[in-house]
C-alpha positions in Angstrom: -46.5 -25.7 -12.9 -47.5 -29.2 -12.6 -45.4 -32.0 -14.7 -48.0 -32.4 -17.8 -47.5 -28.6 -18.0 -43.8 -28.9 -17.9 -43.6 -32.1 -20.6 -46.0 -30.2 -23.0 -43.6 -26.6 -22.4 -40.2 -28.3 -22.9 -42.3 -30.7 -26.0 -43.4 -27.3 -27.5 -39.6 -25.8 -26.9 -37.7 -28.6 -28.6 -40.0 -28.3 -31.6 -39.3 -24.4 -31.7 -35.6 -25.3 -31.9 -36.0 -28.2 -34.2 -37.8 -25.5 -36.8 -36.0 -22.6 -36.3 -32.5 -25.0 -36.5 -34.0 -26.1 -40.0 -35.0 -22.4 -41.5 -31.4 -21.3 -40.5 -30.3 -24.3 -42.1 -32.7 -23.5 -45.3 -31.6 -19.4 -45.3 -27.7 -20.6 -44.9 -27.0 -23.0 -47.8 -30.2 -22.2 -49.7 -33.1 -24.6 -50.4 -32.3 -27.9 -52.2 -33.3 -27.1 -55.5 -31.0 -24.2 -55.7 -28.1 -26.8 -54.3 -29.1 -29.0 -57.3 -28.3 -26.3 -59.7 -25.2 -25.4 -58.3 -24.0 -28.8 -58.6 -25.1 -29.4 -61.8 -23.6 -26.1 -62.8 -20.2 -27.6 -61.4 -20.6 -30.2 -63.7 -20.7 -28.5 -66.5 -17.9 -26.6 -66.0 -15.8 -29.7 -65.2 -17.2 -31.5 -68.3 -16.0 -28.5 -70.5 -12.9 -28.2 -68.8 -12.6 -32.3 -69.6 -13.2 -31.6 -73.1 -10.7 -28.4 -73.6 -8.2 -31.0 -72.0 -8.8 -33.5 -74.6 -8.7 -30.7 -77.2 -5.8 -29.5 -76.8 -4.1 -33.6 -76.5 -6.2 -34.1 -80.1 -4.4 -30.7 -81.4 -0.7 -31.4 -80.1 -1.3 -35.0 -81.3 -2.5 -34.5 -85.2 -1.5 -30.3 -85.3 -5.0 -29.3 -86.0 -8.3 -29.0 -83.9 -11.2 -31.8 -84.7 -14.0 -30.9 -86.9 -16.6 -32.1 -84.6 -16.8 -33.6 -80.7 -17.4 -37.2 -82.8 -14.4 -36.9 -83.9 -12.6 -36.4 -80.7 -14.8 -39.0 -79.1 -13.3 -41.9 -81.1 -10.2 -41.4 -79.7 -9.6 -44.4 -78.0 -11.5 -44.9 -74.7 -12.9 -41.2 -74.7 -16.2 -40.5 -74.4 -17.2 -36.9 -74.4 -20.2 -36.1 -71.5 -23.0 -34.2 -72.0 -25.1 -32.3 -70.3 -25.6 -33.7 -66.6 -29.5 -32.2 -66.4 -31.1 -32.5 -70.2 -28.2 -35.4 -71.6 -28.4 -32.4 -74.6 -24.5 -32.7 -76.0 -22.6 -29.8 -75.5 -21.8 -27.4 -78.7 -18.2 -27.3 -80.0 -17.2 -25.2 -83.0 -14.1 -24.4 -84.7 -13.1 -20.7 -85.1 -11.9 -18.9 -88.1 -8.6 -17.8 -85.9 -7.8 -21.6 -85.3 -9.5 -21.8 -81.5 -12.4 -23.1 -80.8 -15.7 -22.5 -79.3 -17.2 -24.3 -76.8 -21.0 -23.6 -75.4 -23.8 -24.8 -72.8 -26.5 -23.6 -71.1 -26.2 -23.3 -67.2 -29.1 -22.6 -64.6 -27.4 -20.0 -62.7 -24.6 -17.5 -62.5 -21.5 -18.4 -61.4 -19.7 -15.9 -58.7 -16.2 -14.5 -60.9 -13.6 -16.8 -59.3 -15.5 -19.5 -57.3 -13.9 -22.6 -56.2 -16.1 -25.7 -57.1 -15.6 -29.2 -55.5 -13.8 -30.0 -59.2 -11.5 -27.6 -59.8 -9.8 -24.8 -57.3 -10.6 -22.0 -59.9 -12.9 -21.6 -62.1 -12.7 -17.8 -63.0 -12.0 -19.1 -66.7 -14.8 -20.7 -67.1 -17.2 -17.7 -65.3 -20.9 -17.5 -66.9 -24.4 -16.2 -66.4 -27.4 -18.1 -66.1 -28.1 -19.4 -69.5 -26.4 -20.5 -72.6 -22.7 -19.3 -72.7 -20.0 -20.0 -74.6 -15.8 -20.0 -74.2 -13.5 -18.9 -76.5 -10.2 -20.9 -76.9 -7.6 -21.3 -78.5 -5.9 -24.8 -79.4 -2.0 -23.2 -78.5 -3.1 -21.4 -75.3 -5.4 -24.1 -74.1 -5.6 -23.8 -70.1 -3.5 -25.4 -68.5 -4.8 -28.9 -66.4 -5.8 -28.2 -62.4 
């Protein structure tokens, strides 16, 4: 094998690697988009977690939930997210049993006790792809993480 030959076989062997080191990469975490999701997913969950949390110091602090998520936002310097993707605010209800109900619409399925970059647990917050909502109530609130 003369030298061009061996440049062009070890050229044509490094690309191999390079390719097959990015489809691995690809199969192993999954393609960006579905990353995207996931995180956006994890935001969500925070964000609801975020607004239980201020639920429940609202409730302890005038004995009754608020009627709306305007309400709780002009608490002073709170301002309730919304959704990370659409910027759609996330739906917040008062129950007849004196809980509340919180709601938003995820891309995927969460895996029943995954641990997020946010919070160590999140089997209380579990969902399916789509819009899902959490049942709470203002004197067994979850506790902080």
């Amino acid at each position: 094998m003369n030298t061009q030959n061996r440049i062009r076989f070890l050229l044509v062997g490094a690309t191999l690697i390079v390719i097959t080191t990015l489809i691995a990469g690809l199969i192993a975490i999954g393609p960006p988009e579905l990353q995207r999701q996931h995180k956006l997913d994890e935001q969500r969950v925070a964000d609801l977690k975020n607004i239980s949390q201020h639920l429940k110091y609202y409730s302890e602090q005038h004995k009754q939930l608020p009627a709306d998520l305007a309400t709780l936002e002009r608490q002073p310097g709170l301002r309730i997210p919304s959704d990370p993707q659409s910027g759609v605010a996330y739906e917040y209800a008062t129950t007849k049993d004196g809980g509340y109900r919180l709601c938003a619409a995820f891309a995927l399925e969460s895996e029943h006790g995954q641990k997020t970059r946010f919070y160590p647990d999140t089997s209380e917050w579990t969902h399916g792809a789509g819009r899902n909502c959490f049942d709470r109530q203002a004197s067994k609130l979850p506790a902080s993480d």
